[in-house]
N, C-alpha and C positions, 0 to 999 in steps of 0.2 A: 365820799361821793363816787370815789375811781369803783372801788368794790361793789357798790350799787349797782351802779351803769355795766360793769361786768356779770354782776349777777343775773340782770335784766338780761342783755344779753344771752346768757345759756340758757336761759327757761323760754325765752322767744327760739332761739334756734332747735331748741328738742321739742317744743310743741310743734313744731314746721315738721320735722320729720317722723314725728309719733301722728301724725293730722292723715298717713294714707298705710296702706298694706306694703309691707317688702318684698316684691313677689321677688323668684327667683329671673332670671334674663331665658332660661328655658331649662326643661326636664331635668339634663344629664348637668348643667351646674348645681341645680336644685338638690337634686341627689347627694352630690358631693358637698356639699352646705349642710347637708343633713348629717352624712356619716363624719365628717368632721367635728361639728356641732354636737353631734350626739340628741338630735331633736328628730321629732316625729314630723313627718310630711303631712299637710292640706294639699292637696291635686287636685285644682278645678278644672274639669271638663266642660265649656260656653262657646258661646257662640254668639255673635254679635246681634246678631236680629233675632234673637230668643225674649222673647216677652219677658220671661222668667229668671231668664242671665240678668237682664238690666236689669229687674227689680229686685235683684240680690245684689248685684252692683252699687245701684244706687240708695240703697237702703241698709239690709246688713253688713256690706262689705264699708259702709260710710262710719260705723256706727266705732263711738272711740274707745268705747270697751273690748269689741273685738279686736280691734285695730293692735290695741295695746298687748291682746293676751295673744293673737297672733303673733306678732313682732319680737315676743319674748318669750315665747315656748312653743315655738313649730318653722318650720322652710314652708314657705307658701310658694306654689309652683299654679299657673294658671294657661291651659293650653284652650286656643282657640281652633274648633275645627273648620271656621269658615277664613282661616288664615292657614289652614292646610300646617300649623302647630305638630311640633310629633309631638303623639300619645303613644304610649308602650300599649301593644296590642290588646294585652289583658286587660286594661284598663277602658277600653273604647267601651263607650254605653250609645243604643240609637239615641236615649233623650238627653236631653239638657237643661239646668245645668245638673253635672253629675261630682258631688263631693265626694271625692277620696281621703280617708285618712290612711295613711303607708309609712312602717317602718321604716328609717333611714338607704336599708337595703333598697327600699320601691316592694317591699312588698305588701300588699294590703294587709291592713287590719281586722278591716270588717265590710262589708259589703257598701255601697255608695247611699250617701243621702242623696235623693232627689228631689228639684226644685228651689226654690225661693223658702228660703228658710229663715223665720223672723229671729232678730236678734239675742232674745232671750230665752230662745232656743237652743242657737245658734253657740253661745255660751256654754249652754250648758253639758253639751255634744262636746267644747272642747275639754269643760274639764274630768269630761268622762273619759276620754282619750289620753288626758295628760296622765289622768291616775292611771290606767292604767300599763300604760308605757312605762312609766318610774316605776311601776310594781315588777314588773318585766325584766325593765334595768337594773334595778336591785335586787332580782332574784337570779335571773342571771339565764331565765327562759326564753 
């Protein structure tokens, strides 16, 4: 019964932390999480009164596939410009929200998704990203 109640246990407590995104606390740890890690960067650019930020908030960013494949192959880094958040220069876009994928160095991959992007999209963006970073890291380009 001890080992049940143990088990229950770990599957409630990793559902509790698998249930949101791990963003990084800001850019320049985010970064270092990454080059550590050896993971590819997400850098959301939002902003809070962005129609389009919350409805990526509240919808893809909820969503427990992303959740998961974020949390386990990329540093999530989310800067807000109406909290005066630093964004590394190159990365500032007028719209929002603005998705960056970036090398662990910070340096982009590919130019920004923009907007509210539906989950099964959303997906599928990241495992275009993952392949290609592991192809990279394995090659050695």
């Amino acid at each position: 019964m001890r080992k049940l109640l143990i088990l229950v246990m770990i599957l409630f407590s990793t559902s509790l932390f698998a249930s949101k995104i791990a963003w990084a606390k800001d850019f320049q740890s985010g970064i270092e999480q990454a080059k550590e890690q050896n993971k590819p960067v997400l850098f959301v650019f939002s902003r809070h009164t962005c129609r389009y930020c919350v409805q990526l908030d509240e919808t893809t960013f909820q969503d427990e596939k992303v959740i998961t494949a974020l949390n386990k192959d990329f540093v999530s880094i989310i800067s807000y410009s109406d909290e005066n958040d630093y964004t590394p220069e190159e990365l500032f876009t007028p719209g929002t929200p603005a998705l960056w994928f970036l090398l662990p160095s910070g340096e982009p991959m590919y130019q920004p998704l923009m907007g509210a992007i539906a989950a099964e999209n959303f997906l599928e963006a990241l495992k275009i990203v993952k392949g290609e970073f592991d192809s990279t890291k394995s090659t050695g380009k």
